[in-house]
C-alpha positions in Angstrom: 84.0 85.7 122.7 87.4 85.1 124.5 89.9 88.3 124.9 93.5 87.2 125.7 95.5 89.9 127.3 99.1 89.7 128.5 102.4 92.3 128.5 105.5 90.8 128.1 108.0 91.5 130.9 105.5 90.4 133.4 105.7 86.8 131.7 109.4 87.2 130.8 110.7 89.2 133.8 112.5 91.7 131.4 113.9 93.8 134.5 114.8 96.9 132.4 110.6 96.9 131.2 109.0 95.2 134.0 108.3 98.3 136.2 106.1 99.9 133.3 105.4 96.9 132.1 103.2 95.4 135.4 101.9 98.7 135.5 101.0 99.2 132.1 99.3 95.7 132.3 97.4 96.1 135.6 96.0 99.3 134.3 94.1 97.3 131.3 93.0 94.5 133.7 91.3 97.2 136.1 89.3 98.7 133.3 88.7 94.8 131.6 87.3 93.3 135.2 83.9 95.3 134.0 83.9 94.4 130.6 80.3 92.5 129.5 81.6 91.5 126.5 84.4 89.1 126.5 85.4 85.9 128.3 88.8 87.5 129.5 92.2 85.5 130.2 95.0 86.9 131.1 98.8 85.9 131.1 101.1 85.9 133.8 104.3 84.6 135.2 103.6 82.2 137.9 106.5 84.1 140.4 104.1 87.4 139.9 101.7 87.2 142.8 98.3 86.9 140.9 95.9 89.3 140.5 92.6 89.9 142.5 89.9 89.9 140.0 86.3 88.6 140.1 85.6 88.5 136.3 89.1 87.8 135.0 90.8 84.3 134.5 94.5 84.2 134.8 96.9 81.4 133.2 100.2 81.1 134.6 102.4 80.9 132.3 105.6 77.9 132.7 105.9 77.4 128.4 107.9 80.0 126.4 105.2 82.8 125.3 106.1 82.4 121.7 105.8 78.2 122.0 102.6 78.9 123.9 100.7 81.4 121.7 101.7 78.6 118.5 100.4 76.0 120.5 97.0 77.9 122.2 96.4 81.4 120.7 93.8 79.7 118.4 91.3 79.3 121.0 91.1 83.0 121.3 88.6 84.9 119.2 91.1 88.4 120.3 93.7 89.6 122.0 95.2 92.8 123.6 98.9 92.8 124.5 101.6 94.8 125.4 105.6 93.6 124.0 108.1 96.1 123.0 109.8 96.7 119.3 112.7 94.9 120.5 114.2 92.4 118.3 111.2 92.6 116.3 109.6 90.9 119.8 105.9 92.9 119.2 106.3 91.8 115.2 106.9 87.9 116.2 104.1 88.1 118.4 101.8 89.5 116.1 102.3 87.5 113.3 101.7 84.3 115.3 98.0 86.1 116.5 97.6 87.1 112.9 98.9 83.3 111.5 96.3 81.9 113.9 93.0 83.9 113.2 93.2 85.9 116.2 91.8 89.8 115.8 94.4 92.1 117.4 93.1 94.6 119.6 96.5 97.1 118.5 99.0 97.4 115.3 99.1 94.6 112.4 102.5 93.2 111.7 103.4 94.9 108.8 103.2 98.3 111.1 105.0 96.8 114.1 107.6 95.9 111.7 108.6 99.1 110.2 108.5 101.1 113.9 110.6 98.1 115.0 113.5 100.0 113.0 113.6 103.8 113.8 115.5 104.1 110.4 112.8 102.7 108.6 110.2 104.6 110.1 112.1 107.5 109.0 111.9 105.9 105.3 108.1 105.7 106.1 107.3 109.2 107.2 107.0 111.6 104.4 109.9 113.9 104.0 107.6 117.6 104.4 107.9 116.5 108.3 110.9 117.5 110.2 113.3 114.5 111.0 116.4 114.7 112.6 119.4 113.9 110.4 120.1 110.1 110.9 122.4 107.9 110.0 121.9 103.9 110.2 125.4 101.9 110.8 126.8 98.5 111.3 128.6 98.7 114.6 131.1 96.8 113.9 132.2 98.5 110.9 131.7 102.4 112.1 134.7 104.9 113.3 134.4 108.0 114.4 135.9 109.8 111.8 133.4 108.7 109.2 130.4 109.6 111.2 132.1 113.2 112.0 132.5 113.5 108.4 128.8 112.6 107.4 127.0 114.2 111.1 130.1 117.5 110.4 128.9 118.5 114.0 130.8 118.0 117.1 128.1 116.6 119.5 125.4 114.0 118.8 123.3 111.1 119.8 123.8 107.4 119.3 121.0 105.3 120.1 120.2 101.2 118.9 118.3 100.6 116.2 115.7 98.2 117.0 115.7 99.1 120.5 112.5 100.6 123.5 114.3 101.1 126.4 116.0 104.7 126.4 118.8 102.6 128.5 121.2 102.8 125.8 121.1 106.4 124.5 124.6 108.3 124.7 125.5 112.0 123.3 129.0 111.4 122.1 131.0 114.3 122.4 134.6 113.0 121.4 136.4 110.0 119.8 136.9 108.7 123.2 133.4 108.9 124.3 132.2 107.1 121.2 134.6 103.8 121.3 133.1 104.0 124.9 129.5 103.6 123.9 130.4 101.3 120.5 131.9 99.3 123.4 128.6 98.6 125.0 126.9 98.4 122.0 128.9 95.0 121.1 128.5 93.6 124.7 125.2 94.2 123.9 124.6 92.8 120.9 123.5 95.6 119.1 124.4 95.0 115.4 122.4 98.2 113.9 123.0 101.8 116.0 121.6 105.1 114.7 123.5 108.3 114.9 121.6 111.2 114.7 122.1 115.0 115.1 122.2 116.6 118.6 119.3 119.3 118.9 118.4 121.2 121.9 114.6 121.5 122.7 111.9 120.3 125.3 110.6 116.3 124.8 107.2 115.3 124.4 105.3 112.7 123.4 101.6 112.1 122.4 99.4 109.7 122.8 96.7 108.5 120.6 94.3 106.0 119.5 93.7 104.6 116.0 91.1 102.3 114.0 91.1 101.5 110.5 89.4 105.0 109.3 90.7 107.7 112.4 92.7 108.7 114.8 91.9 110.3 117.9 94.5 111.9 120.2 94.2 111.6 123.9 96.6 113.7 125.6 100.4 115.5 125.0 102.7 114.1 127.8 105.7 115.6 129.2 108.9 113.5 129.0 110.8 113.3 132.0 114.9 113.1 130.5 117.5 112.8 132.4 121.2 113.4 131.7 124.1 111.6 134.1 127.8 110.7 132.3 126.5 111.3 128.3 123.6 108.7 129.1 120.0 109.9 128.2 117.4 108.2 130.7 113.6 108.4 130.2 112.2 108.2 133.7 108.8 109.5 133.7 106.5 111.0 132.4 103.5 113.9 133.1 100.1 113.5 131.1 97.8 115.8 130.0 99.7 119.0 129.6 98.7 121.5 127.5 101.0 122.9 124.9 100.9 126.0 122.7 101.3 123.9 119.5 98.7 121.6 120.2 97.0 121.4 117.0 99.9 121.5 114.8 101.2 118.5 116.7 98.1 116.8 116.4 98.0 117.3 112.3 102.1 116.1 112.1 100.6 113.2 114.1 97.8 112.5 111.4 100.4 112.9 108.9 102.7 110.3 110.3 99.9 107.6 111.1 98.5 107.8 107.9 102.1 107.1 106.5 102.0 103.7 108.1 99.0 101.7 107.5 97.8 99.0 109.9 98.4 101.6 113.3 95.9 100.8 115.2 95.2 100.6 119.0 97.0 103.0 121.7 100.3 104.1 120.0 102.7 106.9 121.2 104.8 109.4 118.8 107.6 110.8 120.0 108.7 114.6 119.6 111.3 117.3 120.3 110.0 120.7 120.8 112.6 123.9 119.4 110.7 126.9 119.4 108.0 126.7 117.0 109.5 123.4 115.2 107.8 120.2 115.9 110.5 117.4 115.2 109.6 114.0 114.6 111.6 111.1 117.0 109.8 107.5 116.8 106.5 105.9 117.3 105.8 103.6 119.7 103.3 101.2 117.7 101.7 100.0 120.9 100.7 101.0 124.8 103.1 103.5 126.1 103.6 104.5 129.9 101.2 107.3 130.0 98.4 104.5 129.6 99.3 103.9 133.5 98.0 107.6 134.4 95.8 108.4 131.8 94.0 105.1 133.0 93.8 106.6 136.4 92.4 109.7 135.3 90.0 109.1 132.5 86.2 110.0 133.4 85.4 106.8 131.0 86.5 103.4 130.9 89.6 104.1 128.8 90.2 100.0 127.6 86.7 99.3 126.9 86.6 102.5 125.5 89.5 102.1 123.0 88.3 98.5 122.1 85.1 100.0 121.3 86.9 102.0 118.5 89.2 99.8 117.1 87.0 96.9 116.8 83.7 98.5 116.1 84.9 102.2 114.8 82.6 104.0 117.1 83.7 107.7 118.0 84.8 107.5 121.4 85.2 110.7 123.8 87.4 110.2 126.5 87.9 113.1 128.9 90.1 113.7 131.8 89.7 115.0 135.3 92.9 116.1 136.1 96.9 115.5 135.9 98.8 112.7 136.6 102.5 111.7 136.8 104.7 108.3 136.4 108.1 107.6 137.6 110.2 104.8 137.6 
């Protein structure tokens, strides 16, 4: 059987993902060299120095990846990649696998599409789990008066709608700081922005693996934030810690991945920590940056091991020797 693997921004050259992105990448072809299983090919751009593995095929890549999976992803029996929600890039992707016969090692479509919107996710995820209040807007048409009116506090967060990097998060404070950012956001192209709330509390994130009948959760990570001139920066992260509210984070998770059907694969959930209230953020539908420690650190084969659940639904237990950090 022939496995196709490939992450975007090392075929692209997105500079804002490619850091985690390589990484992220080279973590599953480490664990893949061994596999007995699959005839693997892997993806690349040809100005990416090519990797040094004895079992693995690459394919450089000169096409568009979009005009090349139409054109070739037939010949592959499945496939294991890595693209961010972006302008509905991990959707598009997936529906030409799907359109094209080709099992997906990760999310369906119809999943990738909803946590390409955080709004709609928020539509998605039943209301007895705490959200923070959010607000979806054209940005051409909002003013700062009519989100102070609807938010009625005097700080909070703007962030894009359809967006993965945390490279466009501000905390607006005043009207001036706001024109600012809706500023950017139209240089940007960002049609849809989200204002939401501002909370105080301690980020986390989870990680987790899911097949058809269960999920599993691998480890709570640390998010590494960083605050410089109203911009909120992800920069790292820390994976495993442990965490006083451990289980109840792990039943809000079970909660919010049965609410979206077709997770499936490595997918991250997002959190803010306040005291004893576990508040729900965004899913990542997809292979997150704690994949490039926990990949490092796992006792097991952690790819084989997660392709071993989701396409066969055996119970997997993956442990973990120690701690590990990631920073851009």
């Amino acid at each position: 059987m022939k496995l196709l693997v490939f992450e975007y921004s090392s075929i692209c050259l997105n500079e804002t993902l490619l850091s985690e992105g390589f990484n992220m990448l080279k973590s599953v072809l480490d664990d893949l060299d061994n596999n007995p299983f699959f005839d693997i090919y892997y993806l690349i751009n040809r100005s990416i120095e090519s990797f040094d593995y004895e079992n693995l095929k690459s394919i450089y890549l000169d096409d568009d990846l979009f005009t090349w999976l139409k054109n070739n992803s037939k010949d592959y029996d499945y496939a294991l990649f890595i693209a961010p929600e972006d302008d509905l890039i991990q959707y598009n992707i997936t529906k030409i696998l799907e359109d094209n016969n080709v099992t997906i090692i990760g999310s369906d479509s119809k999943s990738s599409y909803i946590c390409s919107s955080k709004k709609l996710t928020y539509n998605k995820v039943p209301d007895n789990i705490l959200k923070i209040n959010t607000i979806k807007c054209k940005t051409d048409e909002i003013d700062y008066d009519i989100i102070k009116r609807k938010i009625n506090k005097n700080k909070f967060i703007i962030k894009p709608d359809d967006k993965t990097s945390s490279d466009l998060i501000y905390i607006i404070t005043d009207e001036n700081s706001f024109n600012k950012v809706k500023n950017i956001y139209k240089r940007n192209h960002i049609d849809y922005l989200l204002v939401q709330e501002y909370i105080e509390g301690k980020p986390i994130s989870v990680s987790l693996i899911c097949n058809e009948n269960s999920m599993v959760c691998l480890s709570i990570n640390s998010q590494e934030i960083i605050q410089n001139d109203n911009r909120i920066k992800y920069i790292g992260c820390e994976t495993p810690i442990k965490h006083p509210l451990e289980k109840e984070i792990i039943e809000i998770s079970n909660i919010i991945v049965n609410s979206i059907p077709g997770l499936k694969g490595f997918i991250g959930i997002d959190y803010i920590i306040q005291k004893e209230k576990i508040v729900f953020i965004e899913i990542n539908s997809r292979i997150t940056t704690p994949y490039i420690v926990l990949q490092k650190i796992c006792n097991q084969n952690l790819t084989n091991g997660i392709i071993d659940y989701v396409i066969n639904n055996k119970t997997v237990e993956l442990t973990f020797e120690k701690q590990g950090k990631f920073f851009r």
